[in-house]
mmJSON file of the N, C-alpha and C atoms, coordinates in Angstrom:
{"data_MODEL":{"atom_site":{
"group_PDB":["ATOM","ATOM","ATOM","ATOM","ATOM","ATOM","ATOM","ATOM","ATOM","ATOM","ATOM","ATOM","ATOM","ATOM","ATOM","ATOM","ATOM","ATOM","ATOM","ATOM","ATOM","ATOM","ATOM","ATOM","ATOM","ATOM","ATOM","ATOM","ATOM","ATOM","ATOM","ATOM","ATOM","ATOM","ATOM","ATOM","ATOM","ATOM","ATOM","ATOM","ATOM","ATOM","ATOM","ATOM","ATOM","ATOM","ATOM","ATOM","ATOM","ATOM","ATOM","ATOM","ATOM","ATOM","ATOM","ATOM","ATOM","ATOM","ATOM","ATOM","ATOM","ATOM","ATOM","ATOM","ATOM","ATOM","ATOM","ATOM","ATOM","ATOM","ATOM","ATOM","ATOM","ATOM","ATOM","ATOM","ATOM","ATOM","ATOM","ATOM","ATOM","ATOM","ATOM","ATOM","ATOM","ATOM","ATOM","ATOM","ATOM","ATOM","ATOM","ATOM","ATOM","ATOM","ATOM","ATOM","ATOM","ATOM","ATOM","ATOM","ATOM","ATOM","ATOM","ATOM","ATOM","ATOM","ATOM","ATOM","ATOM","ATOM","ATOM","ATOM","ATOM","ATOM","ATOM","ATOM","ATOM","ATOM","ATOM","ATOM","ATOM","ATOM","ATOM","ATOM","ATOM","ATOM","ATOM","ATOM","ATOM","ATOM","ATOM","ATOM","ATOM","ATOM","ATOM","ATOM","ATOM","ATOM","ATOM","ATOM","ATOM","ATOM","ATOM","ATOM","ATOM","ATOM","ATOM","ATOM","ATOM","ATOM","ATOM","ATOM","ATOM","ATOM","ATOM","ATOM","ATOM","ATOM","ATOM","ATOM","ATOM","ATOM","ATOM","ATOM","ATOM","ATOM","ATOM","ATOM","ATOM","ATOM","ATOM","ATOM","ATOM","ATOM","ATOM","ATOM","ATOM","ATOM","ATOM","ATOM","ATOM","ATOM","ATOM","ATOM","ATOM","ATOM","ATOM","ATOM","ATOM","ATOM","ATOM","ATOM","ATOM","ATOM","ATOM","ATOM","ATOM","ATOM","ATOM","ATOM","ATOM"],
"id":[1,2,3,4,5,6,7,8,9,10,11,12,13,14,15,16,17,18,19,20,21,22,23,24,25,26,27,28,29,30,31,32,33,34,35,36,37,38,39,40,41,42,43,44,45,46,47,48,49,50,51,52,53,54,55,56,57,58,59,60,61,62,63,64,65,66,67,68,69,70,71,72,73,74,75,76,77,78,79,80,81,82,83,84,85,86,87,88,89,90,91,92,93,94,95,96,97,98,99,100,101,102,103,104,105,106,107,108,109,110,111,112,113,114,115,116,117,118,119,120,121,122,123,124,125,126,127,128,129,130,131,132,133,134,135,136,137,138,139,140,141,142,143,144,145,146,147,148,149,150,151,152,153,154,155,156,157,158,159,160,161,162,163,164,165,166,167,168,169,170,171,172,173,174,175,176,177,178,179,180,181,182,183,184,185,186,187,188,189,190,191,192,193,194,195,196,197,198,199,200,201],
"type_symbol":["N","C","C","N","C","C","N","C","C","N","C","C","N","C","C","N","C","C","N","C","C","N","C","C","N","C","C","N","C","C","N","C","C","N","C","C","N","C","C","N","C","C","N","C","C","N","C","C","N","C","C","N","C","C","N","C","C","N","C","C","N","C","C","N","C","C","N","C","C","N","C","C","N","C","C","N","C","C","N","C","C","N","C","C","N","C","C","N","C","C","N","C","C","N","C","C","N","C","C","N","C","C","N","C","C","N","C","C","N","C","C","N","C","C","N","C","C","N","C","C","N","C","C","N","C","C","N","C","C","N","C","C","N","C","C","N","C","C","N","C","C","N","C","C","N","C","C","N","C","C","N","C","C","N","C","C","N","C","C","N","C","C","N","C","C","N","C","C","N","C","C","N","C","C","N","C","C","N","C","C","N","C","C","N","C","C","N","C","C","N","C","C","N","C","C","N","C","C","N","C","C"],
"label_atom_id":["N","CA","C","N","CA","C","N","CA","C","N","CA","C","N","CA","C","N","CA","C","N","CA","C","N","CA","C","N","CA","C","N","CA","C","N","CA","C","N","CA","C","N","CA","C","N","CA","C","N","CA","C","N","CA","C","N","CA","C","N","CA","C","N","CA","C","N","CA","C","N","CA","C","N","CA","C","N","CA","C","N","CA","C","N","CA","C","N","CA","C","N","CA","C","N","CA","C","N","CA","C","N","CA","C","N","CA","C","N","CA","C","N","CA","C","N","CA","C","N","CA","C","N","CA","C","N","CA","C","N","CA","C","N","CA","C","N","CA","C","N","CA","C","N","CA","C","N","CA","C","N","CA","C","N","CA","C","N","CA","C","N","CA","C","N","CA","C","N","CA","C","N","CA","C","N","CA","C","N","CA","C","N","CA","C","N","CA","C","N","CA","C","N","CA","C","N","CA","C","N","CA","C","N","CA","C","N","CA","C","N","CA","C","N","CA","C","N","CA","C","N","CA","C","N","CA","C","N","CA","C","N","CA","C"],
"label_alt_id":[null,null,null,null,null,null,null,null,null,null,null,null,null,null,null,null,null,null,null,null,null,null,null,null,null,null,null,null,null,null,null,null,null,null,null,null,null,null,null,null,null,null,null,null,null,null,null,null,null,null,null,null,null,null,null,null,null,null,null,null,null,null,null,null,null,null,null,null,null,null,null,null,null,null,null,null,null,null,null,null,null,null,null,null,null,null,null,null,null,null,null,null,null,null,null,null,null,null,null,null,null,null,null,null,null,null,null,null,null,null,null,null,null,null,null,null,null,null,null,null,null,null,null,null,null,null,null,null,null,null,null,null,null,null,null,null,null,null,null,null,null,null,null,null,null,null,null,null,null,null,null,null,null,null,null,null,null,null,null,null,null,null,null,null,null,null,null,null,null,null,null,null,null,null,null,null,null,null,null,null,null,null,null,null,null,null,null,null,null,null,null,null,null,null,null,null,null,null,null,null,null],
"label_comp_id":["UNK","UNK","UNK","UNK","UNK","UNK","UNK","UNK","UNK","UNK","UNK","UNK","UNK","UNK","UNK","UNK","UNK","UNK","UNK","UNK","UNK","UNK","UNK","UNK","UNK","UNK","UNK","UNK","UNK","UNK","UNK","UNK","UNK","UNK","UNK","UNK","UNK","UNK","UNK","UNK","UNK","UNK","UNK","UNK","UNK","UNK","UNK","UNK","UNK","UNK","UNK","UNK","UNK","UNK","UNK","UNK","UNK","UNK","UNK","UNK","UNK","UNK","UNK","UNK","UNK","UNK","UNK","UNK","UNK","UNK","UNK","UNK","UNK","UNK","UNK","UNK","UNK","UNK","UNK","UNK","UNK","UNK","UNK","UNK","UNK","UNK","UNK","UNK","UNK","UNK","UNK","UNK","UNK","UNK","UNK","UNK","UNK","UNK","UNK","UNK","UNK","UNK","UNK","UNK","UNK","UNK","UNK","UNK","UNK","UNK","UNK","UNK","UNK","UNK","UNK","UNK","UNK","UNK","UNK","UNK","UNK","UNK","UNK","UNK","UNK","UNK","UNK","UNK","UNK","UNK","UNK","UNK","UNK","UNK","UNK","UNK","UNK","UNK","UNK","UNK","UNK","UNK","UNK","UNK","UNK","UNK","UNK","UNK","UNK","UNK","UNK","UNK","UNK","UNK","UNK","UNK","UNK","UNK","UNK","UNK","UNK","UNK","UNK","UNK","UNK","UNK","UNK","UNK","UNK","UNK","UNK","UNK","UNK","UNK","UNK","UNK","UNK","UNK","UNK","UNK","UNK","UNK","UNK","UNK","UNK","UNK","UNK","UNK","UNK","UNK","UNK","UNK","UNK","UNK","UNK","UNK","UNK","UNK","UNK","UNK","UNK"],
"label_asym_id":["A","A","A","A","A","A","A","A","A","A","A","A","A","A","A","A","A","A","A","A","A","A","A","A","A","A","A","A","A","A","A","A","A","A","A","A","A","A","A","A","A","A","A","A","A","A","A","A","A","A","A","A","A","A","A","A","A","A","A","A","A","A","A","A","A","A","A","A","A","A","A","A","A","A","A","A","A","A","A","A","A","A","A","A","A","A","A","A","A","A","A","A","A","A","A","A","A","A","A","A","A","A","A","A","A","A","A","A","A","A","A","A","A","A","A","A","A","A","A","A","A","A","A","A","A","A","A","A","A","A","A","A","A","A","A","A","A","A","A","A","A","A","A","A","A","A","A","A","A","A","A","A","A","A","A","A","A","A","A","A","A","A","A","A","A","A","A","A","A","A","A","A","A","A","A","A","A","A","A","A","A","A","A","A","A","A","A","A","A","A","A","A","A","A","A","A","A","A","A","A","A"],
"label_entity_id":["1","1","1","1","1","1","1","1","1","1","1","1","1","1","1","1","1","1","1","1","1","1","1","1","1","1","1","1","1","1","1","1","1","1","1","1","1","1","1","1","1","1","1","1","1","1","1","1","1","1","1","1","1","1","1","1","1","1","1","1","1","1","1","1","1","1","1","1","1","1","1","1","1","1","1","1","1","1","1","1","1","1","1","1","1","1","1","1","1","1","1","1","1","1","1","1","1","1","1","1","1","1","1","1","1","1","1","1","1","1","1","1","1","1","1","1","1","1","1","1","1","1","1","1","1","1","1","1","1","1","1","1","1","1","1","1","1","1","1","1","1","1","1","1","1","1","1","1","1","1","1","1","1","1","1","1","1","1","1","1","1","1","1","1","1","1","1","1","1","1","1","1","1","1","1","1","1","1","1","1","1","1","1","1","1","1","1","1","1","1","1","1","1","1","1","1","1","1","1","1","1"],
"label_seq_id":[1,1,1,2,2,2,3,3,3,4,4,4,5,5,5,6,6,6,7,7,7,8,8,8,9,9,9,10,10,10,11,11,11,12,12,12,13,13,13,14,14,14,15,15,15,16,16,16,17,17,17,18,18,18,19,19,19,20,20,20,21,21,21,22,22,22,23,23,23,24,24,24,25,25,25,26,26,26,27,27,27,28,28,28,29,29,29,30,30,30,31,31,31,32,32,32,33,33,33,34,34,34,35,35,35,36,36,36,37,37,37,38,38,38,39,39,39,40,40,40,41,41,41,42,42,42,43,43,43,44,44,44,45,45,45,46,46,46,47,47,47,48,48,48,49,49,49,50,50,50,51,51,51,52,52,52,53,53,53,54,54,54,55,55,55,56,56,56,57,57,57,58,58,58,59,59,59,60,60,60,61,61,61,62,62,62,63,63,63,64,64,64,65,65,65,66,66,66,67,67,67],
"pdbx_PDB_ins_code":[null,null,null,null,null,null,null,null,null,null,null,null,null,null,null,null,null,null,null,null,null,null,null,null,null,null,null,null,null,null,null,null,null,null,null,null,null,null,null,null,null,null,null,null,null,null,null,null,null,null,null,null,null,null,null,null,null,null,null,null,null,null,null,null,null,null,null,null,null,null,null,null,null,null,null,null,null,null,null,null,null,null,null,null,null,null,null,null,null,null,null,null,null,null,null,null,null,null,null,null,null,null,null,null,null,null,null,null,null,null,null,null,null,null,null,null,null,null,null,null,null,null,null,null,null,null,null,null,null,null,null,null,null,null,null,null,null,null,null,null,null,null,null,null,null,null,null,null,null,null,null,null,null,null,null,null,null,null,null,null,null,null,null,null,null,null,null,null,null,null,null,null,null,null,null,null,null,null,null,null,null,null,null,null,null,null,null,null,null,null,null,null,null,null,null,null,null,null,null,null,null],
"Cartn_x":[-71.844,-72.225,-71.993,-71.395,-71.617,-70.008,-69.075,-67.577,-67.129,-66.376,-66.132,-65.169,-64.993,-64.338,-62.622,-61.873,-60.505,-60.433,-60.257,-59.509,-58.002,-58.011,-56.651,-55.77,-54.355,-53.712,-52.885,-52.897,-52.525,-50.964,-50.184,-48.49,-48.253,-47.595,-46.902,-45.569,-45.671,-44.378,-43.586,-42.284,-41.771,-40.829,-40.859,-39.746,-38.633,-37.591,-36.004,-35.488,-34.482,-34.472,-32.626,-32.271,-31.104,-30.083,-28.728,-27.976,-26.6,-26.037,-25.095,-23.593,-23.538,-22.36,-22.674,-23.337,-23.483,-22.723,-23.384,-22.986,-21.965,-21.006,-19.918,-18.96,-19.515,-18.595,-18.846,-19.713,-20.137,-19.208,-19.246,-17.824,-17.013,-16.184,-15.099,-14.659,-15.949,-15.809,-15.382,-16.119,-15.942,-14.526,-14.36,-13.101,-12.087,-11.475,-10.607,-10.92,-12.041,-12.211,-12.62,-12.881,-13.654,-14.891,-15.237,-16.629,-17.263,-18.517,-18.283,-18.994,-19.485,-19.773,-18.525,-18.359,-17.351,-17.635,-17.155,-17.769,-17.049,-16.558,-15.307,-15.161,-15.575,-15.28,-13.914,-13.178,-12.033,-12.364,-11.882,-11.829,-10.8,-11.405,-9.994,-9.676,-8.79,-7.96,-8.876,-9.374,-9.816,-9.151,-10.185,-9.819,-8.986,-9.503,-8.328,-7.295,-7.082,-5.558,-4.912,-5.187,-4.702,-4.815,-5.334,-5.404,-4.448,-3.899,-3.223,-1.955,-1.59,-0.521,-0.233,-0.744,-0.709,-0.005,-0.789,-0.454,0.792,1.489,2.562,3.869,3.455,4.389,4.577,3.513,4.111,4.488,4.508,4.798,6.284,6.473,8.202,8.811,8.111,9.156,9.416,8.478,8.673,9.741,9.436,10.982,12.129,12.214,13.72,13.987,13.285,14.025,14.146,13.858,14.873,16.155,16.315,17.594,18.394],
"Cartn_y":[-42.964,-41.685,-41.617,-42.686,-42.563,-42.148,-42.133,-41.763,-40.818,-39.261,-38.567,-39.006,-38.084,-38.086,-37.446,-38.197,-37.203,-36.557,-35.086,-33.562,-33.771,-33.177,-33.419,-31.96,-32.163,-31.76,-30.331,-29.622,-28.049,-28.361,-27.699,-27.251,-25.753,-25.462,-24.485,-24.523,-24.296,-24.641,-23.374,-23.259,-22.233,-22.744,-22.453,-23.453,-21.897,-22.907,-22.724,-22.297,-21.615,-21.138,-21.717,-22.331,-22.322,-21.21,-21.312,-20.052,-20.742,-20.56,-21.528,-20.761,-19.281,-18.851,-19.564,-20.189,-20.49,-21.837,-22.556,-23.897,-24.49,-23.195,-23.385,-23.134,-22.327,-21.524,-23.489,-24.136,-24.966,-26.137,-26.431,-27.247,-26.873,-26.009,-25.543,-25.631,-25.243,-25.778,-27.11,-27.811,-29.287,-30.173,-29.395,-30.432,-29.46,-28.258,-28.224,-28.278,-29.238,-29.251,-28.534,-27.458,-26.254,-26.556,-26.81,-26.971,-26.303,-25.602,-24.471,-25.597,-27.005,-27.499,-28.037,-28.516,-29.495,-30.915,-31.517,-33.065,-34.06,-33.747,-34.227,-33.816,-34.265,-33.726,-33.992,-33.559,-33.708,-34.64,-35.701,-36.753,-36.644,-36.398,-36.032,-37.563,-37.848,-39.067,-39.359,-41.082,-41.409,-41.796,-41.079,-41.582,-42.408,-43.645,-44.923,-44.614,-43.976,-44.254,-43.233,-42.519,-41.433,-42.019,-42.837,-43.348,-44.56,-45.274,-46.482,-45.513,-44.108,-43.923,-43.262,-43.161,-42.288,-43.451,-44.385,-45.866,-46.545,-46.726,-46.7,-45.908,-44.8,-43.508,-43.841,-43.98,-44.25,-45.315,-46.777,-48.066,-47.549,-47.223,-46.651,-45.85,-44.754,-44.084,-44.875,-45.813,-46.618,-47.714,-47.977,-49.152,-48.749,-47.63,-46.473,-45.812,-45.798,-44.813,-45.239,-46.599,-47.88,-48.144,-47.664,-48.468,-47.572],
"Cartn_z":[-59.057,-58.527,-57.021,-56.473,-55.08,-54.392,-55.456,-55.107,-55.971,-55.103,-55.743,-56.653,-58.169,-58.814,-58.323,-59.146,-58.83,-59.665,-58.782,-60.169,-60.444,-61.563,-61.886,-60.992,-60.915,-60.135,-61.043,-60.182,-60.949,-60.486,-60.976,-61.055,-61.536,-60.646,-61.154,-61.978,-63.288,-63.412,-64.44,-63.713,-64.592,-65.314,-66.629,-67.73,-67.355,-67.339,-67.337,-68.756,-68.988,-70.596,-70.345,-71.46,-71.542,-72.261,-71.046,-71.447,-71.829,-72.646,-72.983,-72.221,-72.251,-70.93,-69.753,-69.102,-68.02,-68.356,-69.414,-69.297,-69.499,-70.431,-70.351,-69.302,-68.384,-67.508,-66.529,-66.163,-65.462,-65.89,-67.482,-67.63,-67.501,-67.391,-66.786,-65.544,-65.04,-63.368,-63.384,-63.834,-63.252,-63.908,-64.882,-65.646,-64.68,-64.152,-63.007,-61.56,-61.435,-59.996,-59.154,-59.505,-58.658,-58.088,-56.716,-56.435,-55.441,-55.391,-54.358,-52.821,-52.782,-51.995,-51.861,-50.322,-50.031,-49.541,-50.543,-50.698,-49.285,-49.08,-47.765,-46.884,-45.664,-44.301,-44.141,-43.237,-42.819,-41.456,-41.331,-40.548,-39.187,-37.994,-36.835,-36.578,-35.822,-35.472,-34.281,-34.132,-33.692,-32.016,-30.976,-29.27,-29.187,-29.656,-29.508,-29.888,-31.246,-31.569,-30.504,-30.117,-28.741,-27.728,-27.239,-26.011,-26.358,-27.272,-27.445,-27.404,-28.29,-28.288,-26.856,-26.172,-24.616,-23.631,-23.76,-23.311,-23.68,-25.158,-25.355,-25.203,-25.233,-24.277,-22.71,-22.03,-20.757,-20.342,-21.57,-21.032,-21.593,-22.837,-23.217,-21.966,-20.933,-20.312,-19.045,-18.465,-17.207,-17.501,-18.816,-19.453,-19.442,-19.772,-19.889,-19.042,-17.905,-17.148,-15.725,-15.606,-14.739,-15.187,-16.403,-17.088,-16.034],
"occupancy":[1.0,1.0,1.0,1.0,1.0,1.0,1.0,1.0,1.0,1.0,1.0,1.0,1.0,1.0,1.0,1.0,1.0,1.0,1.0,1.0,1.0,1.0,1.0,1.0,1.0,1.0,1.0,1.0,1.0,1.0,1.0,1.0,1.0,1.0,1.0,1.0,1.0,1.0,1.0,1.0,1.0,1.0,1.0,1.0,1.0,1.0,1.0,1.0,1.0,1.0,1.0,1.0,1.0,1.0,1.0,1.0,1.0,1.0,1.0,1.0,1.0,1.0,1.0,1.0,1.0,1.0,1.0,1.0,1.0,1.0,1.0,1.0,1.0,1.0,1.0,1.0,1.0,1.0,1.0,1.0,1.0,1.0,1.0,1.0,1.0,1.0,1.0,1.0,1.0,1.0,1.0,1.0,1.0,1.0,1.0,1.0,1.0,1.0,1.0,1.0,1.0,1.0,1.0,1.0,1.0,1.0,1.0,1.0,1.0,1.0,1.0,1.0,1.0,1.0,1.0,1.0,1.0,1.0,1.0,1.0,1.0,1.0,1.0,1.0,1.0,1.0,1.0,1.0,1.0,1.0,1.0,1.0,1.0,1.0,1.0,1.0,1.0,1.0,1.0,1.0,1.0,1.0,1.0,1.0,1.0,1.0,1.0,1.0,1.0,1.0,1.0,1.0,1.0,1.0,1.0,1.0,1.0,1.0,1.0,1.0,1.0,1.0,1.0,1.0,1.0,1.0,1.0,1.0,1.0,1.0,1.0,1.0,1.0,1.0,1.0,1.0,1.0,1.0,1.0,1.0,1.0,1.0,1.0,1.0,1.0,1.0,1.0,1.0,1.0,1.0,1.0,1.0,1.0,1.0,1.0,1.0,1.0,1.0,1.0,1.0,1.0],
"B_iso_or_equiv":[0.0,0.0,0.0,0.0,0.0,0.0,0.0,0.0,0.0,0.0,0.0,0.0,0.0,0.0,0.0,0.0,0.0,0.0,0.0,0.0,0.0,0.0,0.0,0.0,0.0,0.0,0.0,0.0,0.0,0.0,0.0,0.0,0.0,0.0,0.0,0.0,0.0,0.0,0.0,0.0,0.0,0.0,0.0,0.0,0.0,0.0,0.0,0.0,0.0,0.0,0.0,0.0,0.0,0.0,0.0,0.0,0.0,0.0,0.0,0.0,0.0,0.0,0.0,0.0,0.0,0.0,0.0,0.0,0.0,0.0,0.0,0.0,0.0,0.0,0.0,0.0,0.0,0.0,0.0,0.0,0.0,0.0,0.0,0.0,0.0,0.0,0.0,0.0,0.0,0.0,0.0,0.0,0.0,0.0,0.0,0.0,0.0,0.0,0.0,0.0,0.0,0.0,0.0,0.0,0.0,0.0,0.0,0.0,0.0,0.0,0.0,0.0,0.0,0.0,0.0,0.0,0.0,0.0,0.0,0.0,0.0,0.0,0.0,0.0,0.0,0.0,0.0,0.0,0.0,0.0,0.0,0.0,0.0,0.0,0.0,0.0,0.0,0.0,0.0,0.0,0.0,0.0,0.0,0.0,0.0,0.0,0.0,0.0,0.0,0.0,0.0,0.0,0.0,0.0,0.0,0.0,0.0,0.0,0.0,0.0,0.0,0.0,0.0,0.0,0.0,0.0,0.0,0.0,0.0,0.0,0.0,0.0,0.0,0.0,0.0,0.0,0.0,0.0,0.0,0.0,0.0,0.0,0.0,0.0,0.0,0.0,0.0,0.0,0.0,0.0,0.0,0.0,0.0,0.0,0.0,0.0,0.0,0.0,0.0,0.0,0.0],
"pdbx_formal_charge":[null,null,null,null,null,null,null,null,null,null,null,null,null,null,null,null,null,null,null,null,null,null,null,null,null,null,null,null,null,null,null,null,null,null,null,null,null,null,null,null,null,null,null,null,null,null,null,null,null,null,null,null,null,null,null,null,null,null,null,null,null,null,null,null,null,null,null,null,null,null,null,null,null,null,null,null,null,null,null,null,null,null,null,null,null,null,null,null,null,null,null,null,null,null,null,null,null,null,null,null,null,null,null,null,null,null,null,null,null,null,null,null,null,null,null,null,null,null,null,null,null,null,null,null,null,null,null,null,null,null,null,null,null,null,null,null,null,null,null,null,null,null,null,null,null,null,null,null,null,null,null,null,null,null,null,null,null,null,null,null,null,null,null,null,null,null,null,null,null,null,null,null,null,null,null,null,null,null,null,null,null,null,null,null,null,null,null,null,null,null,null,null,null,null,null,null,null,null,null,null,null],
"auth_seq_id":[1,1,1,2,2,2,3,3,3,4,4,4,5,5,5,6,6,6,7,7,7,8,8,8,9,9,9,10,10,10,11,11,11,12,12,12,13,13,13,14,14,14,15,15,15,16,16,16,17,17,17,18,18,18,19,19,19,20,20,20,21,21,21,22,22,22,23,23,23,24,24,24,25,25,25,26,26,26,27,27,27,28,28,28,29,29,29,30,30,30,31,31,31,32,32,32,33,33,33,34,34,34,35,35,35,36,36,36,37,37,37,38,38,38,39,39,39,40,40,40,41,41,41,42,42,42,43,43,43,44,44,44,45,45,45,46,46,46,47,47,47,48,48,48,49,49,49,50,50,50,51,51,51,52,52,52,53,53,53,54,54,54,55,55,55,56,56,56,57,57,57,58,58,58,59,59,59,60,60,60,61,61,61,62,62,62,63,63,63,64,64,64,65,65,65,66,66,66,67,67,67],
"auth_comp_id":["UNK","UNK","UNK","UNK","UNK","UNK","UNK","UNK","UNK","UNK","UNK","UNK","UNK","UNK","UNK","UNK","UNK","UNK","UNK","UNK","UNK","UNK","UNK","UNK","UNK","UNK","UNK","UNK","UNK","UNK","UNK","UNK","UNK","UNK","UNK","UNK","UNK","UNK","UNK","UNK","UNK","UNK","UNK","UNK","UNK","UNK","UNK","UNK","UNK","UNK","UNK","UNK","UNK","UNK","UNK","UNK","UNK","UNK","UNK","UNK","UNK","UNK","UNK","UNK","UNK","UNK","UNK","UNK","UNK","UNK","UNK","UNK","UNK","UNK","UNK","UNK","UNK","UNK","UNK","UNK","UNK","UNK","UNK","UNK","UNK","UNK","UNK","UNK","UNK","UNK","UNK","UNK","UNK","UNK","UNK","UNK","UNK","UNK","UNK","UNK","UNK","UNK","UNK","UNK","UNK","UNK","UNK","UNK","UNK","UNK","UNK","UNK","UNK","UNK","UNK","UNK","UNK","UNK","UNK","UNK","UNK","UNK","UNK","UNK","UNK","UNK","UNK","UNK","UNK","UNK","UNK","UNK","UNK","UNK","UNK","UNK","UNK","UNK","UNK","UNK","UNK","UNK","UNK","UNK","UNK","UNK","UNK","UNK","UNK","UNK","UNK","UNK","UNK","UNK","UNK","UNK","UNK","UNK","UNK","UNK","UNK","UNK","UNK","UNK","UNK","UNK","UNK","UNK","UNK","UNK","UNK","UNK","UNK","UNK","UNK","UNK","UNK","UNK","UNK","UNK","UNK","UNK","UNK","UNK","UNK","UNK","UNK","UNK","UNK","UNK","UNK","UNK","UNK","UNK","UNK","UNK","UNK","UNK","UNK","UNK","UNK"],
"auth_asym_id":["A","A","A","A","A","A","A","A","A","A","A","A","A","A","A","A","A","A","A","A","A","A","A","A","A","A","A","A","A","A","A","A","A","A","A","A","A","A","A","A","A","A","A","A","A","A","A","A","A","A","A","A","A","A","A","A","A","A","A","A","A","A","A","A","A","A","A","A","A","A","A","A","A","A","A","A","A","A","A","A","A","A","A","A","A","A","A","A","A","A","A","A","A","A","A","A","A","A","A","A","A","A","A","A","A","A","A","A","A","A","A","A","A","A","A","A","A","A","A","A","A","A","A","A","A","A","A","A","A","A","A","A","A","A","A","A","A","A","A","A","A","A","A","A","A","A","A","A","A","A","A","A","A","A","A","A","A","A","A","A","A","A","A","A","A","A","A","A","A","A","A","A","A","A","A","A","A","A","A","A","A","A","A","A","A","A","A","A","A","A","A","A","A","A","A","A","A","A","A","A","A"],
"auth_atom_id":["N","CA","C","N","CA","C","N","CA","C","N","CA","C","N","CA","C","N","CA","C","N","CA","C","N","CA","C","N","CA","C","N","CA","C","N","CA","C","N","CA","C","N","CA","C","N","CA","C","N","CA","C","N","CA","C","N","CA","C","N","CA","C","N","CA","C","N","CA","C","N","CA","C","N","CA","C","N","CA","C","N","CA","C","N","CA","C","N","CA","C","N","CA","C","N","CA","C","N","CA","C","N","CA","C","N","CA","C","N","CA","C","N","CA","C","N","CA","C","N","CA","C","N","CA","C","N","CA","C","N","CA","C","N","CA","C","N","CA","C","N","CA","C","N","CA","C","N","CA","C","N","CA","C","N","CA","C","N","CA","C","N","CA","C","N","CA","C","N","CA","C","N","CA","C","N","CA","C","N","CA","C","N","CA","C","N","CA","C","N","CA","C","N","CA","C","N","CA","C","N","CA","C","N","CA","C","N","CA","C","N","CA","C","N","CA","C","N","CA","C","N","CA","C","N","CA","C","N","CA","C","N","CA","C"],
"pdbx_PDB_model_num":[1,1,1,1,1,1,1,1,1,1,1,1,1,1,1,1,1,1,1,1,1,1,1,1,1,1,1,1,1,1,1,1,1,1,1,1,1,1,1,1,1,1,1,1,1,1,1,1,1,1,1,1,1,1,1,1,1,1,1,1,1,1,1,1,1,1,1,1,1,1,1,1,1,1,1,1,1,1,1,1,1,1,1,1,1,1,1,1,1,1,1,1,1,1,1,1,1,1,1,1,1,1,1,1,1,1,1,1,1,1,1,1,1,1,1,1,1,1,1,1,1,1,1,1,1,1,1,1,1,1,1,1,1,1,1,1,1,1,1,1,1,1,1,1,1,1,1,1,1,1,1,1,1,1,1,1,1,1,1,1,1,1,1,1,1,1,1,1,1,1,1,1,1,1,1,1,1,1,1,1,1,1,1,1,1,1,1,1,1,1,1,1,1,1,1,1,1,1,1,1,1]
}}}
């Protein structure tokens, strides 16, 4: 008697009804690839490799153009 009891815990819950146009339209999606998120960033080229190729450009034009 000296510790409250625990109440049990309420939910709201709304049941989902299945629609089978949907679920087909959803395999369809996925077996041609259609996805409306985009899973892939596009990745830019990393500083270094620009700064190495900047660096090789001007060690190429100081070589060549003593010749």
């Amino acid at each position: 008697m000296l510790l409250k009891k625990p109440k049990h815990k309420d939910f709201e819950y709304l049941p989902r009804f299945y629609k089978p146009e949907e679920d087909r339209e959803e395999r369809l999606r996925k077996r041609l690839g259609f996805n409306r998120k985009r899973k892939f960033k596009k990745k830019g080229r990393s500083p270094l490799i620009w700064l190495v190729l900047l660096i090789l450009v001007i060690y190429l034009y100081y070589r060549f153009s003593n010749l």
